[in-house]
C-alpha positions, 0 to 999 in steps of 0.5 A: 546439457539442456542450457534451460535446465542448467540456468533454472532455479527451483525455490518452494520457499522463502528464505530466512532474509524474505522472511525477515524481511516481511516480519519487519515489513509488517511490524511498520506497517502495523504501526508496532514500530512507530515512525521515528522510532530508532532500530537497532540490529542488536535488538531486532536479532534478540527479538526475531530469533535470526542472524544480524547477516538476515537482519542487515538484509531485511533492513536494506530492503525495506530502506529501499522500500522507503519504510526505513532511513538512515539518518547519518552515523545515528543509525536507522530509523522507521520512516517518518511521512511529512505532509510535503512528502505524502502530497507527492505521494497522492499527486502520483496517485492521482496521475497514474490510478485515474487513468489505469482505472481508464484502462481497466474499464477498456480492457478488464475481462469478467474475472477481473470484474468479478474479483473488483466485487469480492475486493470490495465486499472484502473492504466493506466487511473489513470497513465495519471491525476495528482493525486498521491492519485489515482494513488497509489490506483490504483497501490494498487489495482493491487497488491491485484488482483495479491495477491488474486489470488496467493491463498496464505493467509498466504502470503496475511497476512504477506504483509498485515502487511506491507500494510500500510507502502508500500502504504505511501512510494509508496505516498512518491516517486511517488510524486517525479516521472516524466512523463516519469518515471510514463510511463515506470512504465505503460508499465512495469506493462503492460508487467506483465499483459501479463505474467499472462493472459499467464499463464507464471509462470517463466515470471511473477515471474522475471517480478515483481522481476524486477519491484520491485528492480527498485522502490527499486532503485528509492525510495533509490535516493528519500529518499537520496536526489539523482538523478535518472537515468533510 
């Protein structure tokens, strides 16, 4: 018998637990469920129609994303980003994303530069209509092209741990952005588009170090409760 054969798994289809999985996922990232809010396994069976074996599951993934806590014999909760917590979020953000972006300019092939421009013409469409869900995607969307291209894997895995968490604090803040912080924030992913299509290694690297550290700055005023200025 073929051992290759014999170890091989064949699966066309999520399961019911990844399914639930992503429909808890997207319920917090959507902002459905509020941070803070308590989940209880009993309601979230009535309202998703599967079994609490699946609903245990999808909960103890999403705990290990960071998008659920369990806080002591009170149960679990959705997470709740504190301005401490989100600091050292953008810090390795800002470490890792400028230097893959580096790399990105070194390494991406034609493809890699031709999905950057329809990322971000995604963004800038995204960007102009009043939906945070799809503006934070495309926004998402934009950095996995960047961080595919950098041809760093393991640097692709290590911010793919914090995946999760940064999309639901980009969800968080957005919410909280105005028109014209939205279109300054256009503009400057525009300017790191064109660093790449030029294959400027240095210019795309301060360029993202930059546009990180000022969404560090807007999401501290966020999750403070301050006003924000430019």
């Amino acid at each position: 018998m073929n051992r290759t054969s014999y170890l091989a798994v064949t699966r066309d289809t999520p399961t019911l637990r990844e399914l639930t999985t992503a429909k808890l996922r997207d319920a917090i990232l959507s902002l459905h469920f509020k941070p803070d809010q308590h989940l209880v396994e009993r309601d979230l069976c009535e309202k998703t129609g599967v079994s609490r074996t699946s609903v245990r599951e999808a909960l103890r993934q999403l705990e290990a994303e960071g998008l659920v806590e369990r806080r002591g014999n009170r149960g679990l909760f959705v997470t709740s980003v504190t301005a401490e917590e989100a600091q050292q979020i953008y810090e390795v953000r800002a470490a890792l994303e400028s230097e893959m972006a580096r790399l990105f300019a070194e390494r991406a092939d034609a493809q890699d530069l031709h999905a950057l421009e329809g990322a971000f013409r995604q963004l800038a469409k995204a960007g102009q209509r009043d939906n945070v869900r799809a503006y934070v995607s495309a926004y998402d969307r934009f950095y996995d092209v960047l961080l595919q291209g950098s041809d760093n894997e393991l640097a692709r895995r290590l911010l793919r741990t914090l995946r999760a968490r940064i999309t639901y604090l980009r969800t968080i803040t957005t919410q909280q952005a105005d028109t014209a912080y939205r279109k300054h924030t256009i503009e400057l992913m525009g300017q790191i588009l064109e660093a790449a299509l030029a294959r400027n290694g240095e210019h795309l690297a301060l360029r993202c170090r930059s546009f990180v550290e000022r969404s560090a700055k807007f999401a501290n005023a966020v999750l403070r409760g301050k006003p924000w200025r430019e």
